[in-house]
C-alpha positions, 0 to 999 in steps of 0.5 A: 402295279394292281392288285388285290391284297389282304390287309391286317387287322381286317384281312378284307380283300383291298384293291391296291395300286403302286403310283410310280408317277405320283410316288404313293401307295393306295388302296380302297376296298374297290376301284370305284371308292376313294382312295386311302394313299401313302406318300413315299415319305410314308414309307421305309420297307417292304420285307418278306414274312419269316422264312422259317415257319412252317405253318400259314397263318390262318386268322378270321375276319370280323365276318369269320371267314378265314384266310390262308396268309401264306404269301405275306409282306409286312410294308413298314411305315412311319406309323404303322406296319401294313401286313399284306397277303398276296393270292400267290407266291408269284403275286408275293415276288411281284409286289415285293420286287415292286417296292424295292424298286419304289424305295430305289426311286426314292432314294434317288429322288431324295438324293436329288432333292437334297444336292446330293447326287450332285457333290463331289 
């Protein structure tokens, strides 16, 4: 999965890529400037912004733009939690469903890893 989302504190637009192949999770301000990655083991959840507000959260940026952050993901990890914006609520699905199935592989690769799938 590409993509561009908005990242807490900053709320600056990120391009982001989900390397399924290498495990990780990265992200540079553009496609052309080096990348900062999150390795799988980096990582523990991806979870939906609270259902039950009612209102966006509209917050301003160090350059005072203002953003809409309706379409929010918190992606939990070991040492910090990212809070991502999508641009849409289908943007919102496919990153979330993208994750999930990130963190399956995850589980697989680590049940491997540890003989575990192999016991009886």
């Amino acid at each position: 999965k590409e993509g561009s989302l908005f990242f807490l504190p900053s709320f600056e637009m990120r391009f982001c890529v989900m390397d399924m192949h290498k495990m990780v999770f990265k992200y540079a301000k553009s496609p052309k400037e080096e990348f900062t990655s999150l390795h799988m083991n980096e990582l523990i959840s991806c979870n939906f912004e609270d259902p039950n507000r009612k209102k966006p959260i509209k917050i301003k940026n160090q350059r005072q733009n203002q953003h809409d952050l309706k379409y929010v993901l918190y992606l939990i990890g070991r040492s910090r939690t990212f809070v991502l914006s999508a641009n849409t609520r289908s943007d919102q699905v496919m990153w979330f469903n993208g994750f999930q199935v990130f963190f399956k592989v995850k589980h697989v690769i680590n049940l491997v890893t540890s003989g575990t799938a192999f016991s009886k």
